[in-house]
VEXDREN-2710 file (C-alpha; in Angstrom, 1 decimal):
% VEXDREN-2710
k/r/px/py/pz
1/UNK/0.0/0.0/0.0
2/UNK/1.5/3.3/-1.2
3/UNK/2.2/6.1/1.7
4/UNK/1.9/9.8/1.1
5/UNK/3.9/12.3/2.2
6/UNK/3.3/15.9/1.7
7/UNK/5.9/18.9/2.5
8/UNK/4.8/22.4/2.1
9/UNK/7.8/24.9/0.7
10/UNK/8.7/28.1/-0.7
11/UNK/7.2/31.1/-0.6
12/UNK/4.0/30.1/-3.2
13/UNK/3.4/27.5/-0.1
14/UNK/3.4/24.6/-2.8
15/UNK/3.0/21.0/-1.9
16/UNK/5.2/18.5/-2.8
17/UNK/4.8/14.7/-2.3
18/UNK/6.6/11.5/-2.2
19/UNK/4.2/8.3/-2.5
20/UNK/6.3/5.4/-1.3
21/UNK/5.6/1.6/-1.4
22/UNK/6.6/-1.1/1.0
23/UNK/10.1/-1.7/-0.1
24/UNK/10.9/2.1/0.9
25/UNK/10.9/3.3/-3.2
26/UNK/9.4/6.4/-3.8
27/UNK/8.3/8.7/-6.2
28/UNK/9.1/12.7/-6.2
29/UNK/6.3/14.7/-7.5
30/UNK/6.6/18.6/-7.4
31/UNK/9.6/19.4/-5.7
32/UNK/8.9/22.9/-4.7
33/UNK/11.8/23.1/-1.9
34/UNK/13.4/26.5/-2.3
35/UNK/15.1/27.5/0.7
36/UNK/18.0/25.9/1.8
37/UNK/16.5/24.4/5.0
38/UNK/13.4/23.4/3.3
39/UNK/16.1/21.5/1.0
40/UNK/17.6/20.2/3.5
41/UNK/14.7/19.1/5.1
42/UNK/13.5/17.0/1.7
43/UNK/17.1/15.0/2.2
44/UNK/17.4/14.3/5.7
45/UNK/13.9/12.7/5.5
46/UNK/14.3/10.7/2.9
47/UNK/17.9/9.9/4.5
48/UNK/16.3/8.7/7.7
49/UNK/13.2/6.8/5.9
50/UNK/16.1/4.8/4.3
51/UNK/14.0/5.6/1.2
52/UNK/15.3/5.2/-2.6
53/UNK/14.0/7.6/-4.7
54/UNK/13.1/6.3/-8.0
55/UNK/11.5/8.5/-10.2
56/UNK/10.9/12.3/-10.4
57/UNK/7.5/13.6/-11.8
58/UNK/6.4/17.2/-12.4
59/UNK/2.4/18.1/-12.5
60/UNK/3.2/20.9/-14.8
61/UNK/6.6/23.7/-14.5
62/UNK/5.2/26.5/-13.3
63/UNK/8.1/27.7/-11.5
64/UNK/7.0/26.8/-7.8
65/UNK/6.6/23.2/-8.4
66/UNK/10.2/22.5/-10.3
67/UNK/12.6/24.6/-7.3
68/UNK/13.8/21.4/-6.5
69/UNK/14.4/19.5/-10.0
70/UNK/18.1/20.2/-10.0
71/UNK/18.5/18.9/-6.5
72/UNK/16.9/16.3/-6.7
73/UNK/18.6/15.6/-10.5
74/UNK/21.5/16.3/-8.7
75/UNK/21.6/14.1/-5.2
76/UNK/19.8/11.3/-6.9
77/UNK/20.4/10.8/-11.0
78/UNK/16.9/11.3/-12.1
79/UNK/15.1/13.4/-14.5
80/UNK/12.1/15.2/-14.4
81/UNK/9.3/13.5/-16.6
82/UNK/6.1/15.9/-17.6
83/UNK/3.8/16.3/-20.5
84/UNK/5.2/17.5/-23.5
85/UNK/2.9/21.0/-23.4
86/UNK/5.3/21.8/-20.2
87/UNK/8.2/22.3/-22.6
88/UNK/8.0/25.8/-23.3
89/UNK/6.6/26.7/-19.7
90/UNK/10.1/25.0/-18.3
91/UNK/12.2/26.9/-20.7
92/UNK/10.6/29.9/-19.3
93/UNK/10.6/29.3/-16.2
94/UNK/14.4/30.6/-14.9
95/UNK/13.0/33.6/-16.4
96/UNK/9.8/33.9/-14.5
97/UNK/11.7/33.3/-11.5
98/UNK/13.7/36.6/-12.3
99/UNK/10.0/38.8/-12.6
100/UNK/9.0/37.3/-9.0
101/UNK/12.3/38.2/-7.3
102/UNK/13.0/34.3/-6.5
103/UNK/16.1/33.1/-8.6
104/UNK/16.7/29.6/-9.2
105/UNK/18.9/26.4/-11.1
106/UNK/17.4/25.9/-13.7
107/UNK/16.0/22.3/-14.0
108/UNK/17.6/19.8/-16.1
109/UNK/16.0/18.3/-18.7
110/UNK/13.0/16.4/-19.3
111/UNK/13.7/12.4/-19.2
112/UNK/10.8/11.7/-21.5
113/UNK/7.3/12.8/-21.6
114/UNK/4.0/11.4/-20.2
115/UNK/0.9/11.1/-22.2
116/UNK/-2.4/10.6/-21.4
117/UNK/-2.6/6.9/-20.9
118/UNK/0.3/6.1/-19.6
119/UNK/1.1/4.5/-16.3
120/UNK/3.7/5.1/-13.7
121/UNK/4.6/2.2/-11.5
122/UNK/6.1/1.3/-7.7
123/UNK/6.3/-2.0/-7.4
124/UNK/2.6/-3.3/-7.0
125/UNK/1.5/0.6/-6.9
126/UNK/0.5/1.7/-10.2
127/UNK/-0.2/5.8/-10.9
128/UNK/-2.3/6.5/-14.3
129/UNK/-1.7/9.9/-16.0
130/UNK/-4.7/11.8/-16.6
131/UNK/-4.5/15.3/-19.0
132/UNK/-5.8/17.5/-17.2
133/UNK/-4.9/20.9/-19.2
134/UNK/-6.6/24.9/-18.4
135/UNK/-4.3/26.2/-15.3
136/UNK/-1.1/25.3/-17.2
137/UNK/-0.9/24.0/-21.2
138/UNK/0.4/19.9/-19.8
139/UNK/-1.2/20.2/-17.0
140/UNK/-1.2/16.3/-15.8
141/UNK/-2.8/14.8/-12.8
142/UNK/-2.0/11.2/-11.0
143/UNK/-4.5/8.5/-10.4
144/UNK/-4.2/5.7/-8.3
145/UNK/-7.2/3.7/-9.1
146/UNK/-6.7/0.5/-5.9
147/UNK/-6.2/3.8/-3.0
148/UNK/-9.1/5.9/-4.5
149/UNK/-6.7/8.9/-4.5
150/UNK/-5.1/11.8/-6.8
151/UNK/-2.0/13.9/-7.3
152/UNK/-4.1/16.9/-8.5
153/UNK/-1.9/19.1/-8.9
154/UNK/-3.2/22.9/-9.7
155/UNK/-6.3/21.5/-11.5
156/UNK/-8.7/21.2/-8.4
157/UNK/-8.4/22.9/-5.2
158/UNK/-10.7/23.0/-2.1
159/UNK/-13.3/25.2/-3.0
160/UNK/-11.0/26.8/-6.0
161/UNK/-9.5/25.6/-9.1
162/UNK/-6.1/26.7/-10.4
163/UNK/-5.7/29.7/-11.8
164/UNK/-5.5/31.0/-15.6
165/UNK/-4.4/34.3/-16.0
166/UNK/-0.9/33.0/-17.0
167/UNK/0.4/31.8/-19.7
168/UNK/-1.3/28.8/-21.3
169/UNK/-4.2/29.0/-19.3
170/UNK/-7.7/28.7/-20.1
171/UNK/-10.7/28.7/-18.0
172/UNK/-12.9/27.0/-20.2
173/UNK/-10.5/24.4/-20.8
174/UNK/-9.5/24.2/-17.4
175/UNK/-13.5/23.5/-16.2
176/UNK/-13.5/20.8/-18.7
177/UNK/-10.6/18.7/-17.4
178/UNK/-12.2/18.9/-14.1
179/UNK/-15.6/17.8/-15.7
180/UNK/-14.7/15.3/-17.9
181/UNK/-11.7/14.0/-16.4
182/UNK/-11.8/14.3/-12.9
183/UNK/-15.5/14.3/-11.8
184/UNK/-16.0/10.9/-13.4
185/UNK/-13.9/9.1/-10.8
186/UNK/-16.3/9.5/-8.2
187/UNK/-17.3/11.3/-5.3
188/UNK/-15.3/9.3/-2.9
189/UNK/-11.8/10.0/-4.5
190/UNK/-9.4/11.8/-1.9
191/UNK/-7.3/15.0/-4.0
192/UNK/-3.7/15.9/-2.7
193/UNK/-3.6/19.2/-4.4
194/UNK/-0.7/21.6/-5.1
195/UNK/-1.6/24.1/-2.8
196/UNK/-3.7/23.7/0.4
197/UNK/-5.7/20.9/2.5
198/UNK/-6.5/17.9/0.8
199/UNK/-10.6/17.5/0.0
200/UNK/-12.7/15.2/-2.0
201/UNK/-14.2/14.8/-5.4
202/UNK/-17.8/14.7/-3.7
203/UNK/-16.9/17.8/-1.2
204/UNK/-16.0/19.9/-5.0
205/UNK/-19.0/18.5/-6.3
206/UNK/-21.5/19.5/-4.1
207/UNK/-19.4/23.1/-2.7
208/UNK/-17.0/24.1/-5.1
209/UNK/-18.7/27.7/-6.7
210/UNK/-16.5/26.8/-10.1
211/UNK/-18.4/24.1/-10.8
212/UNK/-22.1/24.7/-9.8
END
């Protein structure tokens, strides 16, 4: 049974998360750590959980959610993986950092690209990539279908969705992600989202004002 673990960082307070199976492998998803403490923090626990970090995943590259790519490129040989729409928002994104007066490494590379469809394994744990674009052009989110539970992302948040006044957003296509992608799974599916509490597909439903 996969574990989640969520760490809130930098000054966007984005959440980042490592799901981890039983043999202590895990999975990186929106490393946001930008301070040095907060990346220090990120080692030391997966130091003393004796975990092995296997693969490094990015919901989309706005620049909150890819602070920590080159760290984590860097301490543990992996490569961020994203949908191919996040190309030009990564190539941007050393830029962006510069207008919001929070400098950064730029992150490496992309390792390959995820695609609707595909599915991301640990061990007996198995992740399905849903495209969830609107708040971002690649926006993806990650489904894990046996726990009932999603890496969301900035698609869906507790009574809010992710915003799209930047570039490659659009509200319209952002509402039908949610609709046709996300509402679907049903009500009882738990959202770990990239900012703020966790909630429900059935809470959104029924309280959400986006999507009455």
């Amino acid at each position: 049974m996969a574990e989640i673990h969520v760490f809130r960082y930098n000054p966007f307070e984005e959440n980042t998360y490592l799901i981890i199976n039983g043999k202590r492998e895990c999975i990186i998803i929106d490393p946001g750590c930008y301070f040095e403490d907060e990346r220090k923090g990120l080692l030391e626990f997966i130091g003393n959980q004796d975990l092995k970090p296997v693969r490094l995943i990015n919901t989309h590259c706005h620049l909150d959610h890819i602070f920590g790519n080159r760290l984590i490129s860097r301490t543990y040989g992996l490569t961020p993986e994203f949908h191919r729409l996040e190309q030009p928002v990564l190539d941007g994104s050393v830029q962006a950092g510069v207008l919001y007066n929070v400098p950064f490494e730029p992150s490496p590379p992309p390792k390959n690209y995820l695609e609707e469809g595909d599915r991301i394994s640990l061990g007996e744990d198995v992740l399905d990539i849903l495209f969830t674009p609107g708040h971002s052009p690649g926006s993806i989110c990650l489904y894990h279908e046996k726990q009932q539970f999603l890496i969301g992302g900035d698609v869906l948040f507790h009574q809010s969705i992710g915003r799209t006044d930047l570039p490659g957003g659009d509200y319209d296509t952002l509402i039908g992600s949610i609709r046709e992608k996300l509402l679907p799974l049903g009500d009882d599916i738990r959202v770990y989202p990239g900012h703020g509490e966790m909630t429900t597909i059935g809470e959104e439903r029924r309280t959400n004002p986006f999507l009455r």
